[in-house]
DONU-570290 format. One record per residue: residue number from 1; x, y, z of N, C-alpha, C in turn. Coordinates in pm, whole numbers, padded with zeros to 5 digits. Example, Ala and Ser with C-alpha at 12.3 -4.5 7.8 and 13.67 -1.06 7.14 Angstrom:
2
[1,[01319,-00569,00780],[01230,-00450,00780],[01320,-00330,00780]] [2,[01285,-00225,00708],[01367,-00106,00714],[01290,00003,00787]] 
***
This chain:
214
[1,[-08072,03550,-08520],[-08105,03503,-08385],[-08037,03370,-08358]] [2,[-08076,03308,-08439],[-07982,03125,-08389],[-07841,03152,-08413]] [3,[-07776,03247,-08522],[-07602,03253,-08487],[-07614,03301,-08364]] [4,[-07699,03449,-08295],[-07652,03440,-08161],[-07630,03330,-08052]] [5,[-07702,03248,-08069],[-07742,03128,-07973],[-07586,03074,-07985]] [6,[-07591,03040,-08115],[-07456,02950,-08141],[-07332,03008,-08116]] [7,[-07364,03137,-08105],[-07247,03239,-08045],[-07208,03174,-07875]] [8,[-07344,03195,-07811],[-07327,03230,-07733],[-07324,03067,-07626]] [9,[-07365,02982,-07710],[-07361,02835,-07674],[-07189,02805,-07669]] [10,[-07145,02853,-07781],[-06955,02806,-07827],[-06882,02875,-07715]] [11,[-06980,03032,-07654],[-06909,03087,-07567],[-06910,03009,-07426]] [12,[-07003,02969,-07370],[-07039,02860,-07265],[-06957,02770,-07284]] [13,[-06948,02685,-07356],[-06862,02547,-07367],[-06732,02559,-07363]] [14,[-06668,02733,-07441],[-06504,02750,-07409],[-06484,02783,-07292]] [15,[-06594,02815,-07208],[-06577,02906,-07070],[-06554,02758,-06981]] [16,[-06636,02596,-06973],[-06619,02509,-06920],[-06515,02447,-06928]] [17,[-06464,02474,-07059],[-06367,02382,-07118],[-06217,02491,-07012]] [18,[-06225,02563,-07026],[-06142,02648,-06967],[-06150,02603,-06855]] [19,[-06234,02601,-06740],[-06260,02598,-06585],[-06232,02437,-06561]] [20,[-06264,02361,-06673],[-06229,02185,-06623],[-06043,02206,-06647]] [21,[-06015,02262,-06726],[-05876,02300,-06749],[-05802,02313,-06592]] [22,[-05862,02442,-06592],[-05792,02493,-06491],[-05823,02435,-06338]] [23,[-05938,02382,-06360],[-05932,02324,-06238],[-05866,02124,-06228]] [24,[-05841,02080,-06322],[-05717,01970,-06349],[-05600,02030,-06253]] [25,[-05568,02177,-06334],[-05403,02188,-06332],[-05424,02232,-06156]] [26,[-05482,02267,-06097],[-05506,02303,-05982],[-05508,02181,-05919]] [27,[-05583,02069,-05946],[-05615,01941,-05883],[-05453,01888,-05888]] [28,[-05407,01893,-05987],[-05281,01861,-06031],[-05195,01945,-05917]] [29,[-05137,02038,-05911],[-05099,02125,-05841],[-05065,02084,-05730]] [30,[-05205,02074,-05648],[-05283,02032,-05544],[-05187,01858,-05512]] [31,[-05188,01831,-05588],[-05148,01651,-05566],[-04978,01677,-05575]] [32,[-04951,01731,-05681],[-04778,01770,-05658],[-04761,01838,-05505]] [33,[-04825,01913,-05447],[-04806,01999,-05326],[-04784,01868,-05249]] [34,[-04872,01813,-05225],[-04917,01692,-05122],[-04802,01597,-05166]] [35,[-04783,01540,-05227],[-04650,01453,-05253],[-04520,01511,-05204]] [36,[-04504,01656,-05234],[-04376,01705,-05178],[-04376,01722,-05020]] [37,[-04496,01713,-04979],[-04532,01750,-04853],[-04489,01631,-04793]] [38,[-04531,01528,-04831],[-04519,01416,-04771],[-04378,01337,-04786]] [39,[-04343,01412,-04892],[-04174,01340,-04940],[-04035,01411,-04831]] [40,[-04088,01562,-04782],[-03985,01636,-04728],[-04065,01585,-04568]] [41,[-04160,01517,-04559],[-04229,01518,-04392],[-04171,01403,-04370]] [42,[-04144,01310,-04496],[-04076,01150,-04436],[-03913,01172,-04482]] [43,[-03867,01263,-04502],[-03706,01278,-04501],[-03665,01319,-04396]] [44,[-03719,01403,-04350],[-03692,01500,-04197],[-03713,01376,-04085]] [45,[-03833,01309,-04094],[-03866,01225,-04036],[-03730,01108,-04008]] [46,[-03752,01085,-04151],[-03607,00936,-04151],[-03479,01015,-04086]] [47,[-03436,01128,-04152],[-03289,01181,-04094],[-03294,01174,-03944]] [48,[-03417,01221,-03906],[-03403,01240,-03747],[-03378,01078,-03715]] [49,[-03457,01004,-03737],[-03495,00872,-03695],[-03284,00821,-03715]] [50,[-03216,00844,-03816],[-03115,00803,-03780],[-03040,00859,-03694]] [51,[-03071,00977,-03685],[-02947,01047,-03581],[-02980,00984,-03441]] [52,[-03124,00982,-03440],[-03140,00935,-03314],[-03099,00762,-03297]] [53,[-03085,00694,-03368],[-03011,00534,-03359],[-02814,00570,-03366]] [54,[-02775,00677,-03450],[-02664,00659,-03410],[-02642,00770,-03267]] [55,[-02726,00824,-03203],[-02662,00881,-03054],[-02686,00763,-02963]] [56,[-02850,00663,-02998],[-02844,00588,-02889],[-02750,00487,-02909]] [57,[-02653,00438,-03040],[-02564,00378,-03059],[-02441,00434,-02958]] [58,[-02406,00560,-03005],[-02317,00615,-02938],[-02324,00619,-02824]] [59,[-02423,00645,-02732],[-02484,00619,-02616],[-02432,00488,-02551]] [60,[-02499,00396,-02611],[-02471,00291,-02564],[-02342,00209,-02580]] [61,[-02266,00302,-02678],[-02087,00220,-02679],[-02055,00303,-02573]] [62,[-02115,00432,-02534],[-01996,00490,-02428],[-02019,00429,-02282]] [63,[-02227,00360,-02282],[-02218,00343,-02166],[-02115,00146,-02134]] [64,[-02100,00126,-02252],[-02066,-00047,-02264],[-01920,00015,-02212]] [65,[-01830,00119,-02286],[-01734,00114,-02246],[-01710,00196,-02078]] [66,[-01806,00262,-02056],[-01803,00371,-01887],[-01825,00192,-01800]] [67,[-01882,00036,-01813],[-01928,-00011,-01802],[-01801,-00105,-01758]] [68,[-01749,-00149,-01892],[-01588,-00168,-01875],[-01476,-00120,-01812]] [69,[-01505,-00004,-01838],[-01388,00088,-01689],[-01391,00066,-01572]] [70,[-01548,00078,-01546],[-01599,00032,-01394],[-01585,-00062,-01319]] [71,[-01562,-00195,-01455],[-01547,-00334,-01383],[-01388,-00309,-01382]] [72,[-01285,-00274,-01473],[-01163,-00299,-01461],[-01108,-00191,-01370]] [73,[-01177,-00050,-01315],[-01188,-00006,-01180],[-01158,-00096,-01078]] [74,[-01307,-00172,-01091],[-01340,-00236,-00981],[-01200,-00367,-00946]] [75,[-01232,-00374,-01022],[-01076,-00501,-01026],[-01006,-00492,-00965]] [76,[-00928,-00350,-01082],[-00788,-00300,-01011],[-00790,-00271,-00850]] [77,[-00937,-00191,-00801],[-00933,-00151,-00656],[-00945,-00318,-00559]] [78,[-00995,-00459,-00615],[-01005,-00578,-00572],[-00875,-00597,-00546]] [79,[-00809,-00581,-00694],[-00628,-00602,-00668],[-00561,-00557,-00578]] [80,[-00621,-00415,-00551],[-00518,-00333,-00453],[-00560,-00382,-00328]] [81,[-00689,-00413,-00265],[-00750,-00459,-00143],[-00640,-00597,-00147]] [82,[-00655,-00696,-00209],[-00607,-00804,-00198],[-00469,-00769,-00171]] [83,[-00385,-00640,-00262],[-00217,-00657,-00211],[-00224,-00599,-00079]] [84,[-00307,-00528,-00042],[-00300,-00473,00073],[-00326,-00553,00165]] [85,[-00424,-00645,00162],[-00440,-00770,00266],[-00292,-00881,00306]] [86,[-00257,-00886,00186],[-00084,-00957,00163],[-00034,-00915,00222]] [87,[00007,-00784,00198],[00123,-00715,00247],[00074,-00749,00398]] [88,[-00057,-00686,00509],[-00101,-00697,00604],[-00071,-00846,00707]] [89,[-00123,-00904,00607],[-00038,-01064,00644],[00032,-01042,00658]] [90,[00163,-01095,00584],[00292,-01046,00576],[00343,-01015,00675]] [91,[00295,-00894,00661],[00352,-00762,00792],[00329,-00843,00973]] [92,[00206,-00905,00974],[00161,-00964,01077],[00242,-01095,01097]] [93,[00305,-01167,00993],[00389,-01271,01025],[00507,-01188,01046]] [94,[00600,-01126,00989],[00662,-01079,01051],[00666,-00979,01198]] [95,[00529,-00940,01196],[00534,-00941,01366],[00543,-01041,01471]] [96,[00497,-01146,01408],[00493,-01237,01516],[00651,-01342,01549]] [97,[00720,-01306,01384],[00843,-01397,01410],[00942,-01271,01445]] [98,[00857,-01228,01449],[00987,-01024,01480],[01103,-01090,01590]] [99,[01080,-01142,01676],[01161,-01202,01769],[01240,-01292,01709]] [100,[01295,-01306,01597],[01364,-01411,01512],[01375,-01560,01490]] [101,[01254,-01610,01549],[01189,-01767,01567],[01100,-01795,01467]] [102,[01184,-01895,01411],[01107,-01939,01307],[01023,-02116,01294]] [103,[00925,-02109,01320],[00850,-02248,01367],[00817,-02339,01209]] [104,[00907,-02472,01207],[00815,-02559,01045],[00767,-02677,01141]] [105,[00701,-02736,01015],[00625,-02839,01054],[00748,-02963,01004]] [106,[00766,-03094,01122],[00843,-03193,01106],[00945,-03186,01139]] [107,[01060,-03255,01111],[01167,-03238,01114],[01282,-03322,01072]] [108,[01403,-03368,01120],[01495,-03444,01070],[01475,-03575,01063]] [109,[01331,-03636,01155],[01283,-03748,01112],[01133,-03800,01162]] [110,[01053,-03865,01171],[00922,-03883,01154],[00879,-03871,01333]] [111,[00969,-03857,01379],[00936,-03863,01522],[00876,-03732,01632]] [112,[00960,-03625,01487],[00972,-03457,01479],[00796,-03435,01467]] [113,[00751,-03301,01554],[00634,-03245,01583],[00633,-03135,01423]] [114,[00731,-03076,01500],[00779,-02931,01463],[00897,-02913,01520]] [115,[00974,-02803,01404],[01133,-02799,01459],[01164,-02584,01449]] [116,[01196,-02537,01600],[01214,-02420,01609],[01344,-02393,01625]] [117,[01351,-02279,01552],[01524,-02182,01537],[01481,-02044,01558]] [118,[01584,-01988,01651],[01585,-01857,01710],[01683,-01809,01648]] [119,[01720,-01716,01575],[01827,-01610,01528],[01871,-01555,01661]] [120,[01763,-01494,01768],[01773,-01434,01897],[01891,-01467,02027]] [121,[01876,-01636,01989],[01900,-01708,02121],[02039,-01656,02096]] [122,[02101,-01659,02253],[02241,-01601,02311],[02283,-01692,02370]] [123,[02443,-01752,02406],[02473,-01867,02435],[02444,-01805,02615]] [124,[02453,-01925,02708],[02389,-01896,02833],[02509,-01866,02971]] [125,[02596,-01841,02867],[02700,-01775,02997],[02836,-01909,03037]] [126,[02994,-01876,03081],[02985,-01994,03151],[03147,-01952,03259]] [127,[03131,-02000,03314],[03248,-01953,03446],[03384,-02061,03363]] [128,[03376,-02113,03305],[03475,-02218,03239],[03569,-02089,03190]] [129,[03747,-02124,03232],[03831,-02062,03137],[03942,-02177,03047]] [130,[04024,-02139,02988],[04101,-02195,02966],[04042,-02258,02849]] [131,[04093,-02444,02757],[04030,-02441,02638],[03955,-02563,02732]] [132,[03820,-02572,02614],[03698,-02619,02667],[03717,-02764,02613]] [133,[03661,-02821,02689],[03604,-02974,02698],[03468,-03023,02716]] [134,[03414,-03079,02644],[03273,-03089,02660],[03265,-03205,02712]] [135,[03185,-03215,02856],[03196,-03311,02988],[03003,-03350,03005]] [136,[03028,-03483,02988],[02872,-03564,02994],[02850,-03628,03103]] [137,[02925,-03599,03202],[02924,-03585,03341],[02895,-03502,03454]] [138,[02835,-03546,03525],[02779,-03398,03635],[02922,-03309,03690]] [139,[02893,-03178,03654],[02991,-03106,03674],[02950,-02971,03613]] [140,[03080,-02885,03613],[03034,-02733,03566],[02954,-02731,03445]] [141,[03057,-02778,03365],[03014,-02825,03191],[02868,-02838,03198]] [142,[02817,-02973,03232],[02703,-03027,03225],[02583,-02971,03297]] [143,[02611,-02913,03399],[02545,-02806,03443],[02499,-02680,03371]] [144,[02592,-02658,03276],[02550,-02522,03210],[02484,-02584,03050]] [145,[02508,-02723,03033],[02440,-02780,02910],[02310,-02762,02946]] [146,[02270,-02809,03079],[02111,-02855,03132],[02059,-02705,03086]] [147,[02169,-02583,03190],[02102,-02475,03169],[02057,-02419,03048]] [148,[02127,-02471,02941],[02118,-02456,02786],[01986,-02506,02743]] [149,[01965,-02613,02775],[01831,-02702,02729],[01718,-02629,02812]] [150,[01738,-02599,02944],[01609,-02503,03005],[01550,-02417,02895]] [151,[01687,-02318,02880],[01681,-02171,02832],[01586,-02227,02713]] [152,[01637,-02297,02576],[01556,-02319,02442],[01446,-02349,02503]] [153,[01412,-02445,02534],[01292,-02491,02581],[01160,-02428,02640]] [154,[01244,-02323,02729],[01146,-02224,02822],[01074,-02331,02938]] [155,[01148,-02469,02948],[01114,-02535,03078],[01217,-02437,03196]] [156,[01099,-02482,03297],[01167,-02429,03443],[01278,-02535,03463]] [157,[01392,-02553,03480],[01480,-02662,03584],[01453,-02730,03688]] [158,[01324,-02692,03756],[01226,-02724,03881],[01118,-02845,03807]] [159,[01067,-02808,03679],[00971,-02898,03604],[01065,-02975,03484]] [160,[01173,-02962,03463],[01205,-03042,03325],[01318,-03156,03381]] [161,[01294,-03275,03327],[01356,-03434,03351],[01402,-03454,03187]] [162,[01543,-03433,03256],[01660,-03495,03148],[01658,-03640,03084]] [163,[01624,-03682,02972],[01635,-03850,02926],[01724,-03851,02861]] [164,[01812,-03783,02783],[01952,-03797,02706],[02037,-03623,02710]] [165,[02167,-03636,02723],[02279,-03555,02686],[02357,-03591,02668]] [166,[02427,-03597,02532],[02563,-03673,02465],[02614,-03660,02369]] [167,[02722,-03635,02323],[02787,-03536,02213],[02686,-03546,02060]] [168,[02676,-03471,01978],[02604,-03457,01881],[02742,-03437,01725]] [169,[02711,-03598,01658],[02796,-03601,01544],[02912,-03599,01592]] [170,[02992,-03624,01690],[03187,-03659,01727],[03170,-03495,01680]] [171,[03113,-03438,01757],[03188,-03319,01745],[03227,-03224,01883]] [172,[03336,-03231,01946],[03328,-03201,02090],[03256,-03065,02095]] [173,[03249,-02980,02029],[03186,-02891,02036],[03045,-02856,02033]] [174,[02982,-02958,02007],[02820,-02979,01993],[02761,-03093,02109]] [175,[02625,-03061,02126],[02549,-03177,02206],[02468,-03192,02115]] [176,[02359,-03325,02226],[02240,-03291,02160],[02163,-03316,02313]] [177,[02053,-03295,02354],[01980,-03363,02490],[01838,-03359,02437]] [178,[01745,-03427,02518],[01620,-03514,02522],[01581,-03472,02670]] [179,[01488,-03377,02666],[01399,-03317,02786],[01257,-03315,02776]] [180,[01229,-03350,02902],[01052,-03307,02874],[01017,-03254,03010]] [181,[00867,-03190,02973],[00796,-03141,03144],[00789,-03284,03242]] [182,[00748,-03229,03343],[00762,-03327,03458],[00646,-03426,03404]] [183,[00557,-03390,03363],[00414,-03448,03382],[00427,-03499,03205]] [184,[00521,-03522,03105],[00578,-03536,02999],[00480,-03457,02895]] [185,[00414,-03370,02926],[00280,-03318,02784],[00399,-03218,02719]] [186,[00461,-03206,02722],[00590,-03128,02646],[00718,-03186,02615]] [187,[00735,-03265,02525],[00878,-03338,02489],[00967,-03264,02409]] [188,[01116,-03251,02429],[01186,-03182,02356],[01297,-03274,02305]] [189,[01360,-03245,02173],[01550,-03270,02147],[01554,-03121,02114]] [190,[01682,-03129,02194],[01757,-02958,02196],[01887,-03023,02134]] [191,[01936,-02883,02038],[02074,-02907,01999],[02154,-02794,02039]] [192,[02257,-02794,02083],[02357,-02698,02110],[02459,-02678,02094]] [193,[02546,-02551,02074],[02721,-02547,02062],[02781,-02473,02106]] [194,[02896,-02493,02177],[02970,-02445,02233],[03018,-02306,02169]] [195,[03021,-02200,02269],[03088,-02107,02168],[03237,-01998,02265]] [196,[03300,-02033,02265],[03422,-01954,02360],[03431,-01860,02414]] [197,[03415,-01861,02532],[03406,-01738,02614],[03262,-01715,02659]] [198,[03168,-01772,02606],[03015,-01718,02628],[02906,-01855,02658]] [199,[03016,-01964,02654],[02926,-02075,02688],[02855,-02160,02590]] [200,[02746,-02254,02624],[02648,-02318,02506],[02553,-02214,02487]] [201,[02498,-02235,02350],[02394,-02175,02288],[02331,-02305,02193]] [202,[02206,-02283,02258],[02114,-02342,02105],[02076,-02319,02009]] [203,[02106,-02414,01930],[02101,-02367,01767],[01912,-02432,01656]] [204,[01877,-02508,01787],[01768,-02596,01694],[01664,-02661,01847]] [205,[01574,-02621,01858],[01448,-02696,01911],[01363,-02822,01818]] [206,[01350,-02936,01845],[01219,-03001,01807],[01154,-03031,01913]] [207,[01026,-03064,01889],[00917,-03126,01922],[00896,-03245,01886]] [208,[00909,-03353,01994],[00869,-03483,01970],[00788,-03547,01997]] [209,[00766,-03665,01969],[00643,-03745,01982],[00657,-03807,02093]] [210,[00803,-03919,02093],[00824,-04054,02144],[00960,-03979,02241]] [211,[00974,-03994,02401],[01106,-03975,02451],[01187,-04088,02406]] [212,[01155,-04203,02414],[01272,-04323,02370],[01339,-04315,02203]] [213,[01265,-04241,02149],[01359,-04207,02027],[01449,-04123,02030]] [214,[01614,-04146,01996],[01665,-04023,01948],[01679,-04031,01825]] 
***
């Protein structure tokens, strides 16, 4: 009777000893599962986590450089507005000197406003044949000088008072005269030259300050 007991006591204790066994390697098991679980849940995790820093990297170099284009876009189209404004200028000064008059500021000496040249101007005609003499005396000559100084000027002959006409540099072929409006708010020196067959032509307008200067 007591070997049974002791039988059956040794059988109990291998049966626990077995079940704490097996339930270790299970607990064990159990804890390896969970570690791998958690080792492949934070790899997936991290990989994503970089892909997603290098797209928003990438992202953000393409938008830095779409960013850069835009401004050097923008530029270039500033540049082109601006040559186009130039040119527009430009184009508009040459409309306005289209008539071949060209207006500076000053002139051959401090007395000078502004000094105008016409490419345009045409000498003003003259009934004179034969070879010419340039005459500072009232007569045909001097008559068609005055008319010379009208013409540059764009004074009427009715409104403009002569203060000088008298050869310009010993050159019989040149003047020079000193005109202004009647009421003097317009002072001129006109220069002119003779040209054969077609009369005086002016070559140079200023604008002056003072009539008593020449």
């Amino acid at each position: 009777m007591s070997k049974e007991i002791n039988d059956e006591g040794r059988t109990r204790y291998q049966q626990r000893s077995k079940r704490k066994k097996t339930n270790f390697i299970l607990n064990g098991l159990i804890i390896v599962v969970i570690l791998l679980i958690v080792f492949v849940s934070y790899s997936i995790f991290h990989t994503n986590d970089e892909k997603n820093a290098d797209k928003n990297k990438d992202s953000d170099t393409k938008t830095g450089q779409q960013a850069s284009g835009d401004k050097e876009t923008a530029s270039s189209t500033t540049g082109s507005d601006n040559t186009d404004e130039n040119t527009t200028t430009e184009e508009e000064e040459e409309e306005e000197s289209g008539d071949g008059e060209v207006v500076t500021e000053g002139g051959s000496d401090s007395n000078v406003i502004k000094t105008i040249e016409n490419s345009s101007w045409q000498p003003v005609g003259t009934t004179q044949t034969g070879e010419h003499v340039a005459s500072y005396s009232e007569g045909v000559d001097w008559n068609e000088q005055i008319k010379a100084l009208s013409y540059a000027t764009g004074l009427d002959s009715g409104n403009m008072t002569l203060w000088f006409l008298g050869n310009n540099n010993q050159d019989p072929h040149k003047s020079i005269g000193t005109v202004s409006s009647k009421d003097k708010s317009a002072k001129y020196r006109v220069y002119i030259e003779w040209v054969d067959g077609s009369g005086w032509k002016p070559t140079k307008v200023e604008e002056i300050k003072d009539l008593n200067i020449r």
